[in-house]
N, C-alpha and C positions, 0 to 999 in steps of 0.2 A: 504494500500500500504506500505509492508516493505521496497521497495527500488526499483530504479529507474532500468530498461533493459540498457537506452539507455546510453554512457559513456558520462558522463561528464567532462570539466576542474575541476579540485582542485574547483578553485573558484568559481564553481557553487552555492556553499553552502552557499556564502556569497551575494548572488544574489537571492533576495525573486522572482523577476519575474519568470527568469526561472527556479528556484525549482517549482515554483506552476506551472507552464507551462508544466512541463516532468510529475511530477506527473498527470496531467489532462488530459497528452495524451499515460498514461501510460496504457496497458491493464490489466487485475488483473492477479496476477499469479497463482489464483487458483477460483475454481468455490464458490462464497462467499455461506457460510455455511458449506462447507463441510471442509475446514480447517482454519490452524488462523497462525497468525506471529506476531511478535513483531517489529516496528518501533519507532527504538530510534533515528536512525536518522531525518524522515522524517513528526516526532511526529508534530512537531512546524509549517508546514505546513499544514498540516493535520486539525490542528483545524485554526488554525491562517488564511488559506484562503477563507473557509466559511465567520469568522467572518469579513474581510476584506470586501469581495462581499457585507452582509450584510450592515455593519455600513460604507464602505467607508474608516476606517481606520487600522494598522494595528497591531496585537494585543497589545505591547506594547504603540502605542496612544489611543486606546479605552478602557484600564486598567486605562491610566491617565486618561482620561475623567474621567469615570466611580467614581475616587477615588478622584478628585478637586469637584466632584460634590457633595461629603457628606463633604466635609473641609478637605483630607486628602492629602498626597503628597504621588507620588510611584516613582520610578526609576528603569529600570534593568541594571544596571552594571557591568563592572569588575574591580575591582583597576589595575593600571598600576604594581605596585609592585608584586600583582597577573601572569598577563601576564608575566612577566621578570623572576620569578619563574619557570614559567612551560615551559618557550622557553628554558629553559638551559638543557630540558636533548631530550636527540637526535632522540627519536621517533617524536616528536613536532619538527623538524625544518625540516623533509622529505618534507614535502609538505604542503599546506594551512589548506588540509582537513584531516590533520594527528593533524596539532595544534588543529583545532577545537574540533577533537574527542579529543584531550589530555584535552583540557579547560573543556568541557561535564565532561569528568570522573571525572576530580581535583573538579567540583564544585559541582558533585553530590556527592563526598565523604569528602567533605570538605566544604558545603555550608557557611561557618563563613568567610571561607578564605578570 
């Protein structure tokens, strides 16, 4: 599933229920096999609600488990300094789901940041 038919608010995307919800009652947009698409938005559900269903938690607590349980600490975060950075240029204050995609790019081209 590249992306969702049905419109959503901005803040969909901050809202695991109903991403994984649209996605699950979303129909495919093509007969699977015969073509393919790329989901960068809807990546992190995608795998993240299986593992959910499975383990009961959601991918970022089943990581922590996963890495206390060899002696190890994980975290996914964003520094605040980070976020204050990327609000300031004006595609990122459109809308909620314009930041997100601006944070997505800034961290996939800047993962140190």
């Amino acid at each position: 599933m590249s992306a969702v038919s049905k419109t959503l608010p901005p803040e969909a995307l901050f809202d695991w229920d109903t991403m994984s919800a649209a996605l699950a009652a979303q129909e495919p947009w093509w007969t699977p096999g015969d073509e393919h698409g790329y989901a960068p938005v809807t990546y992190a559900w995608l795998l993240g609600e299986p593992l959910r269903r499975l383990t009961g938690q959601r991918p970022g607590q089943a990581m922590q488990t996963a890495f206390v349980s060899v002696g190890m600490t994980f975290s996914l975060a964003c520094l605040i300094r980070t976020w204050s950075a990327l609000l300031r240029y004006p595609a990122c204050a459109t809308s909620m789901a314009m930041r997100a995609h601006a944070v997505c790019l800034a961290l996939w081209a800047n993962p140190t940041a």
